[in-house]
PDB file of the backbone (N, CA, C, O) and the ligand in Angstrom, with CONECT records:
HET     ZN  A 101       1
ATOM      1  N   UNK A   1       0.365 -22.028 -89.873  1.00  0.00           N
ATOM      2  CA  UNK A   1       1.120 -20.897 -89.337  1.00  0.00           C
ATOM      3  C   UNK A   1       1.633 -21.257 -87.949  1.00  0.00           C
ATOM      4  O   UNK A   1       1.047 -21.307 -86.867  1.00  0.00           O
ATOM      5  N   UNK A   2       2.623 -21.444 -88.217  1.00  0.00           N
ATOM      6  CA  UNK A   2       3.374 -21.847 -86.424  1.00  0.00           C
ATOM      7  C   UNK A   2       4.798 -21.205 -86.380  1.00  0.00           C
ATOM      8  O   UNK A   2       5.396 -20.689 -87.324  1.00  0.00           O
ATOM      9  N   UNK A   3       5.140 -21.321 -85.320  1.00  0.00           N
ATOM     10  CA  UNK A   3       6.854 -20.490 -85.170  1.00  0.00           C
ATOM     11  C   UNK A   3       7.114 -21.221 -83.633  1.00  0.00           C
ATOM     12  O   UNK A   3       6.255 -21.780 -82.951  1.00  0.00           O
ATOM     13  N   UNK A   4       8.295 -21.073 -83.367  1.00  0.00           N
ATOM     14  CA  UNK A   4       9.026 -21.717 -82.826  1.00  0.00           C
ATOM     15  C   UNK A   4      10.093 -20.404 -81.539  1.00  0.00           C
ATOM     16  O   UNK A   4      10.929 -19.540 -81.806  1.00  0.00           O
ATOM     17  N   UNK A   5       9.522 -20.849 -80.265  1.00  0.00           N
ATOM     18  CA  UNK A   5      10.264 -19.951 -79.446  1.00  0.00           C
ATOM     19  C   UNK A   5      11.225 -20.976 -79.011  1.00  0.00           C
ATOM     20  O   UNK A   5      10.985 -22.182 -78.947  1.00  0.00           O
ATOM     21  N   UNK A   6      12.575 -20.269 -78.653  1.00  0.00           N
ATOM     22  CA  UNK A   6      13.510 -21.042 -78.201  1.00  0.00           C
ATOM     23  C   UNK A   6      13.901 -20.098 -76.785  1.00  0.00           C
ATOM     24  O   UNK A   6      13.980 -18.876 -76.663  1.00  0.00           O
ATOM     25  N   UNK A   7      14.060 -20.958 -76.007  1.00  0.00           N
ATOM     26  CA  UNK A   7      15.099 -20.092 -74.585  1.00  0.00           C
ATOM     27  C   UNK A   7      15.795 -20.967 -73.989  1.00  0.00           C
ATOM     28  O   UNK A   7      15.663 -22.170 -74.215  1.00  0.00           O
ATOM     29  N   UNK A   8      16.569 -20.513 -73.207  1.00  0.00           N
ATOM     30  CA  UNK A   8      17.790 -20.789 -72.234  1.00  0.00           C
ATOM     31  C   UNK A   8      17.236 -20.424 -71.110  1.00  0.00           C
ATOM     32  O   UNK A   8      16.666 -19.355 -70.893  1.00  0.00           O
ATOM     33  N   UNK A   9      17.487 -21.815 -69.964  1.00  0.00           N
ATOM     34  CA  UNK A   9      16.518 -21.651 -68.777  1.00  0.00           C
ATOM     35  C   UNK A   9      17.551 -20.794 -68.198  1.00  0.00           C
ATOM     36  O   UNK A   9      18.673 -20.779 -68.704  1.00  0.00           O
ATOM     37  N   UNK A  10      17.226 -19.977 -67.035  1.00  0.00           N
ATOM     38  CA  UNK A  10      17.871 -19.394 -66.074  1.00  0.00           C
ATOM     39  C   UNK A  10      18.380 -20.291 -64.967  1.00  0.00           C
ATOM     40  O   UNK A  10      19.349 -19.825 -64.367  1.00  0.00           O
ATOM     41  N   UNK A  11      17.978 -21.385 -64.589  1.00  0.00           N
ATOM     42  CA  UNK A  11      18.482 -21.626 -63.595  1.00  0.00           C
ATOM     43  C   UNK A  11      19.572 -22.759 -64.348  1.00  0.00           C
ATOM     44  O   UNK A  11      20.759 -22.635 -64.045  1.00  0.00           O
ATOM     45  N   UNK A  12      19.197 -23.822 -65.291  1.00  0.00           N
ATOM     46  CA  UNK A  12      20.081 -25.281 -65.641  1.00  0.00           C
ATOM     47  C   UNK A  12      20.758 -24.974 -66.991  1.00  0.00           C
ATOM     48  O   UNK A  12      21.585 -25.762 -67.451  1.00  0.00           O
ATOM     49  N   UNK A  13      20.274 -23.354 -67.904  1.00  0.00           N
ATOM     50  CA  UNK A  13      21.205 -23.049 -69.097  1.00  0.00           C
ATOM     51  C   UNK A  13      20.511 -24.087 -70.270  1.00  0.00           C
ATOM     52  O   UNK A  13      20.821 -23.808 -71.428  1.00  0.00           O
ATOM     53  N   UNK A  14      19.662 -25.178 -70.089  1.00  0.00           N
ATOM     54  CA  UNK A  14      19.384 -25.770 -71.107  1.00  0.00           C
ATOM     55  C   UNK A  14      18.661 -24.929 -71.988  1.00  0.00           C
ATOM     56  O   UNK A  14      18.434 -23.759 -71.680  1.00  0.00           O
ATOM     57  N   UNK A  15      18.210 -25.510 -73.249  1.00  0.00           N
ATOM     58  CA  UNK A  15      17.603 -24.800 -74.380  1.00  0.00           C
ATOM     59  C   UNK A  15      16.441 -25.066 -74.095  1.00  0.00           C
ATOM     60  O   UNK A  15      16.532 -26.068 -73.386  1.00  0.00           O
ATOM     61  N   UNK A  16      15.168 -24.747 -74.218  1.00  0.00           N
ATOM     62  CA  UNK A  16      14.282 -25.352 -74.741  1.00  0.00           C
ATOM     63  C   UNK A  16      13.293 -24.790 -75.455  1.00  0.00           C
ATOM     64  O   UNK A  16      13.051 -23.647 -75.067  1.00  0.00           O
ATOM     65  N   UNK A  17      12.499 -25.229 -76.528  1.00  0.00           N
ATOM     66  CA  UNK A  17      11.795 -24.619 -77.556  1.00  0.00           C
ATOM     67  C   UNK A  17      10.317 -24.418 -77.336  1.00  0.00           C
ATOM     68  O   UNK A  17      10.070 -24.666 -76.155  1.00  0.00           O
ATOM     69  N   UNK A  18       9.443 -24.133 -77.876  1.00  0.00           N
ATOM     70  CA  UNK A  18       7.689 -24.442 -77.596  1.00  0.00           C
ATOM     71  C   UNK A  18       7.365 -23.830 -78.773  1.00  0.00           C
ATOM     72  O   UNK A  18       7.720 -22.709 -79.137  1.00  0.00           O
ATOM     73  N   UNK A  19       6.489 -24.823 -79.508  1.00  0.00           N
ATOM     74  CA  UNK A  19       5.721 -24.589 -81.007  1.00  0.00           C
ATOM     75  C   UNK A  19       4.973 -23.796 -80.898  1.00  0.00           C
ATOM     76  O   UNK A  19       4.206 -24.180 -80.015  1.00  0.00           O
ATOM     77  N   UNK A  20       4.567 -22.523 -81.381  1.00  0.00           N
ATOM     78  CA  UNK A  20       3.228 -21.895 -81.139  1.00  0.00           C
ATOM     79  C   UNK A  20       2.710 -22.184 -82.033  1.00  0.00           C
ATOM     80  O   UNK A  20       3.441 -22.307 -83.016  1.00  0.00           O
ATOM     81  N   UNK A  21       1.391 -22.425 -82.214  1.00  0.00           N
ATOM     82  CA  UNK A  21       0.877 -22.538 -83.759  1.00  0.00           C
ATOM     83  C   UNK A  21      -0.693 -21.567 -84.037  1.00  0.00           C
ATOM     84  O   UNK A  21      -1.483 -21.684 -83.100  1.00  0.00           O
ATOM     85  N   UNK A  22      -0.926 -21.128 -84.603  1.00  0.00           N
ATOM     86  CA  UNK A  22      -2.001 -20.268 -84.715  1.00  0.00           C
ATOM     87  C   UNK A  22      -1.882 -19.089 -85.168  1.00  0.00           C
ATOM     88  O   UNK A  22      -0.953 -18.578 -84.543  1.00  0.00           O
ATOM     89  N   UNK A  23      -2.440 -18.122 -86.153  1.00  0.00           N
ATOM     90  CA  UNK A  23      -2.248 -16.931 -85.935  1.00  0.00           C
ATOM     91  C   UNK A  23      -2.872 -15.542 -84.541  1.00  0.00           C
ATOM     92  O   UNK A  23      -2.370 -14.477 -84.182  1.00  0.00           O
ATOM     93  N   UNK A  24      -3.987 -16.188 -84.172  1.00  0.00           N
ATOM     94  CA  UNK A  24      -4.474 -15.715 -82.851  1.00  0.00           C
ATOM     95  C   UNK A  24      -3.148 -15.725 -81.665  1.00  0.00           C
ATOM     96  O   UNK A  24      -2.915 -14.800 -80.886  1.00  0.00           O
ATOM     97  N   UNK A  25      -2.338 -17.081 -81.770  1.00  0.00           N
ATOM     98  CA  UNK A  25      -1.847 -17.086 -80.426  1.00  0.00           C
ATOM     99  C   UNK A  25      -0.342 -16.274 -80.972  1.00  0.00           C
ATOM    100  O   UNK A  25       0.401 -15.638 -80.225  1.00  0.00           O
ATOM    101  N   UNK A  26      -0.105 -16.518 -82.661  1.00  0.00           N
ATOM    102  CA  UNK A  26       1.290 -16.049 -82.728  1.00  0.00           C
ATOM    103  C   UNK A  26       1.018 -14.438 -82.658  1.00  0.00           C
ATOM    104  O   UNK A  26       1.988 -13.700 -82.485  1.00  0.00           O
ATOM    105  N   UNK A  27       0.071 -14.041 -82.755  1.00  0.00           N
ATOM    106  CA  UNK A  27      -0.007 -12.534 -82.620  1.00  0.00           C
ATOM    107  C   UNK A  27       0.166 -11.881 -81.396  1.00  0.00           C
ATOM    108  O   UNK A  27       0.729 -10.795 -81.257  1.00  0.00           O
ATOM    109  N   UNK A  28      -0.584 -12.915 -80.057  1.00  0.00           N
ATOM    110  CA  UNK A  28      -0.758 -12.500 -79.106  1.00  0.00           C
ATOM    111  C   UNK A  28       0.884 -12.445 -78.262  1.00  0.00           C
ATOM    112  O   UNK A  28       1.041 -11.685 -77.307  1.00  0.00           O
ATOM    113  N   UNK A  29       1.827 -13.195 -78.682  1.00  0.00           N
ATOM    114  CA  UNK A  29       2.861 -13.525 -78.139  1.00  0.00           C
ATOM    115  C   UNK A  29       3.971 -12.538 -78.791  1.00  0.00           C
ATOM    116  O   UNK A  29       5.017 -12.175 -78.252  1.00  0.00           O
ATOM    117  N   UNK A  30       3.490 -12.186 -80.093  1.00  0.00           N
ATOM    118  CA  UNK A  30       4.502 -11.063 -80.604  1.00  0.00           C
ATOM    119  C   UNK A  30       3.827  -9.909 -80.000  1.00  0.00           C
ATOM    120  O   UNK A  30       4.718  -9.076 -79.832  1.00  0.00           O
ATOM    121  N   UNK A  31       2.463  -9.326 -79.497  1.00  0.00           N
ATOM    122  CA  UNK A  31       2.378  -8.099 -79.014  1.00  0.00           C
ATOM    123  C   UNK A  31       3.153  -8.122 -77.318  1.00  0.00           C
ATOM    124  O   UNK A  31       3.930  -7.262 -76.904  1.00  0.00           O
ATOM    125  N   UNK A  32       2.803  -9.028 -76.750  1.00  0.00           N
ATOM    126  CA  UNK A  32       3.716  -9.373 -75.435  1.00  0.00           C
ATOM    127  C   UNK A  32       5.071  -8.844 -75.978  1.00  0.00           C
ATOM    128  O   UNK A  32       5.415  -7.670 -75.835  1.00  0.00           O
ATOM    129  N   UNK A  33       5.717  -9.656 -76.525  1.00  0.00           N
ATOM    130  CA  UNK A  33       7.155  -9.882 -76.649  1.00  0.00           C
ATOM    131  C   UNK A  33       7.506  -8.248 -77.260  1.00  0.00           C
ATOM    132  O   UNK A  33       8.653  -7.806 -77.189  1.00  0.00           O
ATOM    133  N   UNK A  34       6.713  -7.683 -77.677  1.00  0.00           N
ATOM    134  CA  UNK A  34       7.133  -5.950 -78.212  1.00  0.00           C
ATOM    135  C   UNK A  34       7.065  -5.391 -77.751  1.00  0.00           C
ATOM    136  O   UNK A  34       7.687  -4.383 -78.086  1.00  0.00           O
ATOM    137  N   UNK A  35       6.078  -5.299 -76.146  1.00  0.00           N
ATOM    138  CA  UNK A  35       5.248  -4.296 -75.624  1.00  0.00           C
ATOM    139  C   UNK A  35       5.723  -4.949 -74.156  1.00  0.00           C
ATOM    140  O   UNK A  35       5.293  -5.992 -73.663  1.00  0.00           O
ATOM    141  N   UNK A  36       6.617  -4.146 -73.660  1.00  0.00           N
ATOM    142  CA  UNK A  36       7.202  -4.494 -72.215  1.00  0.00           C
ATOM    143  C   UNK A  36       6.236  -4.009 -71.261  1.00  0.00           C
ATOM    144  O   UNK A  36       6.547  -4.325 -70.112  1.00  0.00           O
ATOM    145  N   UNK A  37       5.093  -3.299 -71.359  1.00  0.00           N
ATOM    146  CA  UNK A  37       4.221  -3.348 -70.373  1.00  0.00           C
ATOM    147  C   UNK A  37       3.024  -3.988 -70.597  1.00  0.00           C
ATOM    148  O   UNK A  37       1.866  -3.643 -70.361  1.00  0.00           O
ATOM    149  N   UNK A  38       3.682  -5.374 -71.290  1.00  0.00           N
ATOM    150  CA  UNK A  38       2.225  -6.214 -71.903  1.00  0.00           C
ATOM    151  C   UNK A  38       2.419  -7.223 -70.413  1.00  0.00           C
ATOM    152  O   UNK A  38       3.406  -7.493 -69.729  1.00  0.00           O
ATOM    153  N   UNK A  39       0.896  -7.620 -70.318  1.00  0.00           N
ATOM    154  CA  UNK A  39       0.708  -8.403 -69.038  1.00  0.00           C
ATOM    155  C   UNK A  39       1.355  -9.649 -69.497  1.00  0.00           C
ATOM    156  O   UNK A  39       1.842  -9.478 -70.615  1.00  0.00           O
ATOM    157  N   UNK A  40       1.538 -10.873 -69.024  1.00  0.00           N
ATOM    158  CA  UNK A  40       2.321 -12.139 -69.767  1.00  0.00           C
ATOM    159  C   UNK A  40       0.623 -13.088 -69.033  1.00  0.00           C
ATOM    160  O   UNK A  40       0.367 -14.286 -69.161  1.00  0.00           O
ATOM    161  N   UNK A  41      -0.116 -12.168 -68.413  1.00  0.00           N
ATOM    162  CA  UNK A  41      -1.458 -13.004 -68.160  1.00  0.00           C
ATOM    163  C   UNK A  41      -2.615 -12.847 -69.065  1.00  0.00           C
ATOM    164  O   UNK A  41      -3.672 -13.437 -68.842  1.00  0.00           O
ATOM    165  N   UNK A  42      -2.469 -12.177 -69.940  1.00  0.00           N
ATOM    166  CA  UNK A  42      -3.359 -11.782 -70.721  1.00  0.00           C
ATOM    167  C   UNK A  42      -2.887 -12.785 -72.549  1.00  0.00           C
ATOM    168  O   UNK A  42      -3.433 -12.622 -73.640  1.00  0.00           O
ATOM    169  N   UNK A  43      -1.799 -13.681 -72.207  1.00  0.00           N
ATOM    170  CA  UNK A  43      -1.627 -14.641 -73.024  1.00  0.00           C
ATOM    171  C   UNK A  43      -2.557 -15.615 -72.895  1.00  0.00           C
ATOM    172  O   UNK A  43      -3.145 -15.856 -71.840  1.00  0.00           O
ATOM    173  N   UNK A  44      -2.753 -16.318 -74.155  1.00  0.00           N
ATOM    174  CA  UNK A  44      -4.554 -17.390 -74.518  1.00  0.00           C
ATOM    175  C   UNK A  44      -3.049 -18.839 -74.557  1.00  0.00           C
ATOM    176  O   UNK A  44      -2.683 -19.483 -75.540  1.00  0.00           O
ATOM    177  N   UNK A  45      -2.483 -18.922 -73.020  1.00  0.00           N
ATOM    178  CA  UNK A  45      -1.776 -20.186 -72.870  1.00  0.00           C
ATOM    179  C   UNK A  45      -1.724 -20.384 -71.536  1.00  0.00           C
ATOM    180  O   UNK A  45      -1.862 -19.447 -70.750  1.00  0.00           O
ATOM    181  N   UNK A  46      -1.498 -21.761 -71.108  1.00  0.00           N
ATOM    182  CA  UNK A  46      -1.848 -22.632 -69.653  1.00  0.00           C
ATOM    183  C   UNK A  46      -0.508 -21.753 -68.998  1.00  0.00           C
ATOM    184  O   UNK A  46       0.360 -21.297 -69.742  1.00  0.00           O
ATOM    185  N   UNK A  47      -0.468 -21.584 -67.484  1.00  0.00           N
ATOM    186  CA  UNK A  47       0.355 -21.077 -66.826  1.00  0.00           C
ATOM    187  C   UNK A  47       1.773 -20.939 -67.201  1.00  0.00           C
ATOM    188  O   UNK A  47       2.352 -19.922 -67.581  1.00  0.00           O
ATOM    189  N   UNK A  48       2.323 -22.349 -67.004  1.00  0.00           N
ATOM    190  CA  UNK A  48       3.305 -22.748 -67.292  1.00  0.00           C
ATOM    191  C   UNK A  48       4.137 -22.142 -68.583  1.00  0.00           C
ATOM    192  O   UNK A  48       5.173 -21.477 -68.611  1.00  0.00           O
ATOM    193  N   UNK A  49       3.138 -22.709 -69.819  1.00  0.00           N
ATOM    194  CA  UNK A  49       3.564 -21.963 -71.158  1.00  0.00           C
ATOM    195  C   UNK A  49       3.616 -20.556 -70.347  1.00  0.00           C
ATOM    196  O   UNK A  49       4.415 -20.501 -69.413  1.00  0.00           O
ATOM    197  N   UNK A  50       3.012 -19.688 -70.567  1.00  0.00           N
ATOM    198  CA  UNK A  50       3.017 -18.102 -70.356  1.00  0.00           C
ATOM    199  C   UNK A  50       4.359 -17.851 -69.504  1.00  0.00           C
ATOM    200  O   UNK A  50       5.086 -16.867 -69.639  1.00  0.00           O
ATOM    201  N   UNK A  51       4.579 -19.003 -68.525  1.00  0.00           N
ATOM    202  CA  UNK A  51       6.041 -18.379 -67.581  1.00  0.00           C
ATOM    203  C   UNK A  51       6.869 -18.355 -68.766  1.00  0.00           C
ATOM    204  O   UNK A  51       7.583 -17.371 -68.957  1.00  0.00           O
ATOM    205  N   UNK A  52       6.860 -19.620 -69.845  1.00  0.00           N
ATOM    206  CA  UNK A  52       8.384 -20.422 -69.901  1.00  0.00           C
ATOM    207  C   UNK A  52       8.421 -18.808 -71.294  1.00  0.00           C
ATOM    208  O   UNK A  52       9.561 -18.449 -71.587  1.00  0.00           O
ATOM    209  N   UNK A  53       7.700 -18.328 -71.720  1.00  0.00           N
ATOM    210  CA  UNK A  53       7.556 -17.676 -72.772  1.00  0.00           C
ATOM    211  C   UNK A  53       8.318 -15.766 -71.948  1.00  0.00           C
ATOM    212  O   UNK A  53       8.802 -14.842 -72.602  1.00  0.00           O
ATOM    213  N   UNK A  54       8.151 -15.825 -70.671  1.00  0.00           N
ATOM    214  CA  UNK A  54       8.465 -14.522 -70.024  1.00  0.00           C
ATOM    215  C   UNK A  54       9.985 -14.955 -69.573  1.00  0.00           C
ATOM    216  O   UNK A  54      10.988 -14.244 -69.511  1.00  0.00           O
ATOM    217  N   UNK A  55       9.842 -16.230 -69.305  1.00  0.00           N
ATOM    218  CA  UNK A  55      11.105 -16.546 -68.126  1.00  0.00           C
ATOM    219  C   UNK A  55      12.227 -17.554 -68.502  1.00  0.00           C
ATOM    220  O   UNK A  55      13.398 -17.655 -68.140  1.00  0.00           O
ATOM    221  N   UNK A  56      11.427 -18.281 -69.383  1.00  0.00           N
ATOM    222  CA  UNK A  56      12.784 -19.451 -70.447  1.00  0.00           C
ATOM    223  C   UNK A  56      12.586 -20.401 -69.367  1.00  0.00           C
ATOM    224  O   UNK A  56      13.077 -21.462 -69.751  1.00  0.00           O
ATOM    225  N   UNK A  57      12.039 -20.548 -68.049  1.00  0.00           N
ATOM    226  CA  UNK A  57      12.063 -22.087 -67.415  1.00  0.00           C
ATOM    227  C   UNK A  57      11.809 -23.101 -68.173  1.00  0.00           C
ATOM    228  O   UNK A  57      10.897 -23.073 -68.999  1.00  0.00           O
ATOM    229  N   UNK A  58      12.754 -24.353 -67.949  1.00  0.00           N
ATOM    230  CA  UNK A  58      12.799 -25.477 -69.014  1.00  0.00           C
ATOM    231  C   UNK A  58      11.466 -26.618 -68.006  1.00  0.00           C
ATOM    232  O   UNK A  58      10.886 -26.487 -66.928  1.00  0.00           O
ATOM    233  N   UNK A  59      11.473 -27.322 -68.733  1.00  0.00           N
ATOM    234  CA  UNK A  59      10.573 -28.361 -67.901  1.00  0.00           C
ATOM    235  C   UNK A  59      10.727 -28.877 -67.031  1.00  0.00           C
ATOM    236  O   UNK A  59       9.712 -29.143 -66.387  1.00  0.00           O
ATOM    237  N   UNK A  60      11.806 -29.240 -66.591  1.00  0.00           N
ATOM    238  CA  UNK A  60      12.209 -29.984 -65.115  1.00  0.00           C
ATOM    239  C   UNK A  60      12.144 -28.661 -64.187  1.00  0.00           C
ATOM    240  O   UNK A  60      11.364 -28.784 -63.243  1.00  0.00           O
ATOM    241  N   UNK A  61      13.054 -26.972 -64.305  1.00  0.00           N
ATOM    242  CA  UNK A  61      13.062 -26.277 -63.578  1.00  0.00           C
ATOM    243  C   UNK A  61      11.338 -26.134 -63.154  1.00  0.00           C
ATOM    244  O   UNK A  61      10.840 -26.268 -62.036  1.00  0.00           O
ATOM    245  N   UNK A  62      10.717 -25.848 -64.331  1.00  0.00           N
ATOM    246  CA  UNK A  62       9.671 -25.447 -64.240  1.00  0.00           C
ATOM    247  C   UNK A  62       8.714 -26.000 -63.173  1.00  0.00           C
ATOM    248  O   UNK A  62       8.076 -25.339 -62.354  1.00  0.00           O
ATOM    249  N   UNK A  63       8.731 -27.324 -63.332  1.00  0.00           N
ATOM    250  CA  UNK A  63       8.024 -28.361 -62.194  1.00  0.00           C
ATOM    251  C   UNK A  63       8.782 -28.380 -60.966  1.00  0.00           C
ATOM    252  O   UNK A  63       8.118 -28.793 -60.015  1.00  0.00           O
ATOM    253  N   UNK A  64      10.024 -28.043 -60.686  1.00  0.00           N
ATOM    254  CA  UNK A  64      10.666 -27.925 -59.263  1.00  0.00           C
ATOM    255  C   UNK A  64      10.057 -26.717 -58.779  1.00  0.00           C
ATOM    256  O   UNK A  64       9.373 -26.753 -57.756  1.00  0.00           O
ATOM    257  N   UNK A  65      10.281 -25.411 -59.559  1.00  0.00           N
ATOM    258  CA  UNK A  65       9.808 -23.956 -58.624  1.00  0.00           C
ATOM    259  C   UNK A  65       8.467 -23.979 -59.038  1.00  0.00           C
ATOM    260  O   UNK A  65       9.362 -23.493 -59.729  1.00  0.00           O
ATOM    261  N   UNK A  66       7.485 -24.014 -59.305  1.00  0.00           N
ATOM    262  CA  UNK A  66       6.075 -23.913 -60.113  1.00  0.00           C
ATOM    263  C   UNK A  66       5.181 -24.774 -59.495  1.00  0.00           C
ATOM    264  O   UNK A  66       4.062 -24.386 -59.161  1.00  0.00           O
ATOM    265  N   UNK A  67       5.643 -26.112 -59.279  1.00  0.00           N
ATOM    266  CA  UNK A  67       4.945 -27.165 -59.136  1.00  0.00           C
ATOM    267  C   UNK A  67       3.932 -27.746 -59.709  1.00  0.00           C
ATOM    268  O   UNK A  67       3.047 -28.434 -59.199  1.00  0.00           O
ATOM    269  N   UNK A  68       4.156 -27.334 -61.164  1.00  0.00           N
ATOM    270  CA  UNK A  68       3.758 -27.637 -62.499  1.00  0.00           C
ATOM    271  C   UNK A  68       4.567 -27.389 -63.831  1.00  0.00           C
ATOM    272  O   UNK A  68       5.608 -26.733 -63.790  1.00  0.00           O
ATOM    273  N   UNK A  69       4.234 -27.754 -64.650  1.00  0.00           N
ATOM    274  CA  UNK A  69       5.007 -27.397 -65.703  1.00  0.00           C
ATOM    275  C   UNK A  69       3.785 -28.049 -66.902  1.00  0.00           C
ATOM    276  O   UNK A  69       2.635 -28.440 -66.703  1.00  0.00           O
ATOM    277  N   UNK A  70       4.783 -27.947 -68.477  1.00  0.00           N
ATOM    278  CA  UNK A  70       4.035 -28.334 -69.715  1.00  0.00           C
ATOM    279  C   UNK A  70       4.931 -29.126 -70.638  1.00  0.00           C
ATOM    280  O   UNK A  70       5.955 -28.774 -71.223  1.00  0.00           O
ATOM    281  N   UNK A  71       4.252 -30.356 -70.623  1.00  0.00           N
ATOM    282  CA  UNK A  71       4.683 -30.980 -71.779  1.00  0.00           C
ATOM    283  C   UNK A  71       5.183 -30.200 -73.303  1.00  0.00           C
ATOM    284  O   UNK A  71       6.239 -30.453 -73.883  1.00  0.00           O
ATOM    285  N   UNK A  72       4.617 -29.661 -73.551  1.00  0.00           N
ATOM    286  CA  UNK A  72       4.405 -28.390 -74.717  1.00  0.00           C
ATOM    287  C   UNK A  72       6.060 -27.554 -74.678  1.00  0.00           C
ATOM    288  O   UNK A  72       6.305 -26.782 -75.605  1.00  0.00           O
ATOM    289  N   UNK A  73       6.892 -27.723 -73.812  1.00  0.00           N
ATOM    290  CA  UNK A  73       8.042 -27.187 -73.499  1.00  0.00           C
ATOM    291  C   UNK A  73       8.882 -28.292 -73.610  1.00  0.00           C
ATOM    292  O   UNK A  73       8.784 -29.244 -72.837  1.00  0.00           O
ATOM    293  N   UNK A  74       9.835 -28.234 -74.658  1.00  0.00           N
ATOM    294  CA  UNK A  74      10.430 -29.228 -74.851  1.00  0.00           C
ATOM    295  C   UNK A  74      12.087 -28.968 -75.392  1.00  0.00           C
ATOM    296  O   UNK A  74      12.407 -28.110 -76.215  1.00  0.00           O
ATOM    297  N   UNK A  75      13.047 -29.948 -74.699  1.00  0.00           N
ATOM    298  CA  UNK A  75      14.168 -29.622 -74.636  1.00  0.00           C
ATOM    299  C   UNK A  75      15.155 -29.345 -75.580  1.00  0.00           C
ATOM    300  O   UNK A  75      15.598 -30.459 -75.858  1.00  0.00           O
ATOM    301  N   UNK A  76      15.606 -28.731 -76.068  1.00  0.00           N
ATOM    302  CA  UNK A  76      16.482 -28.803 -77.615  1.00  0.00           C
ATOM    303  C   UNK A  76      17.684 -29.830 -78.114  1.00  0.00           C
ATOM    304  O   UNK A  76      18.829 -29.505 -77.800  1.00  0.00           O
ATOM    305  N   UNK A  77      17.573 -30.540 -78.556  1.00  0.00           N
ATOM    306  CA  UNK A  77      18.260 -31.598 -78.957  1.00  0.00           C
ATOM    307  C   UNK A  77      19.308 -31.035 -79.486  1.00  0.00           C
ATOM    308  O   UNK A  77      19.131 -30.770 -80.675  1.00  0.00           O
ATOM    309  N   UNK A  78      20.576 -30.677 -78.975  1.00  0.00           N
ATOM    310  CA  UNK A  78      21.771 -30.602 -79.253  1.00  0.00           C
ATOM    311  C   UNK A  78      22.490 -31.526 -80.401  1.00  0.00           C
ATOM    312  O   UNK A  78      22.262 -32.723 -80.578  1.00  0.00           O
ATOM    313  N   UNK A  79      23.461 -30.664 -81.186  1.00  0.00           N
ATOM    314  CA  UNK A  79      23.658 -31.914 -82.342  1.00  0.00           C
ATOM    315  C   UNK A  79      23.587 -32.293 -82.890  1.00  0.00           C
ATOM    316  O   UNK A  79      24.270 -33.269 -83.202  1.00  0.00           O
ATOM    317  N   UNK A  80      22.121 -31.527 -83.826  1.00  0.00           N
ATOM    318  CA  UNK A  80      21.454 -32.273 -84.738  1.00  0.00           C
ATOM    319  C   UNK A  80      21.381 -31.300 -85.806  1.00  0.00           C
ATOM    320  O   UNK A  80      20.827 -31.588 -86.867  1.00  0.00           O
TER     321      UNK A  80
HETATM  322 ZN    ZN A 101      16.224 -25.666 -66.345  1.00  0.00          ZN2+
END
């Protein structure tokens, strides 16, 4: 059971995707994503994930303003 978030960073417009896989975590990310007064800290994911999932930061933005980021965030291959 996995699904696939896609966003568009705010600051560089790139795409980028992040696998969720689990039903624990895909649940937890669809009650967020329904429930606009859901905390985005009360997600069972490392910082970074939890921004890129509220905010669409791609990986490079992410590590410039953050001063971290996640491999786990990965860029969308145009083209294919
Ligand atoms: Zn970016």
């Amino acid at each position: 059971m996995e699904a696939d978030i896609i966003n568009s960073c705010p600051l560089c417009q790139k795409k980028s995707h992040l696998l969720i896989k689990g039903k624990e975590h895909l649940d937890a990310v669809e009650h967020y994503l329904k429930h606009r007064h859901a905390f985005v800290q009360d997600l069972p994911f490392d910082a970074p994930v939890r921004e890129f999932i509220k905010s669409g930061f791609c990986h490079d933005c992410m590590d410039m303003i953050f001063g971290k980021t996640s491999d786990e965030i990965k860029y969308v291959q145009e083209g294919k």
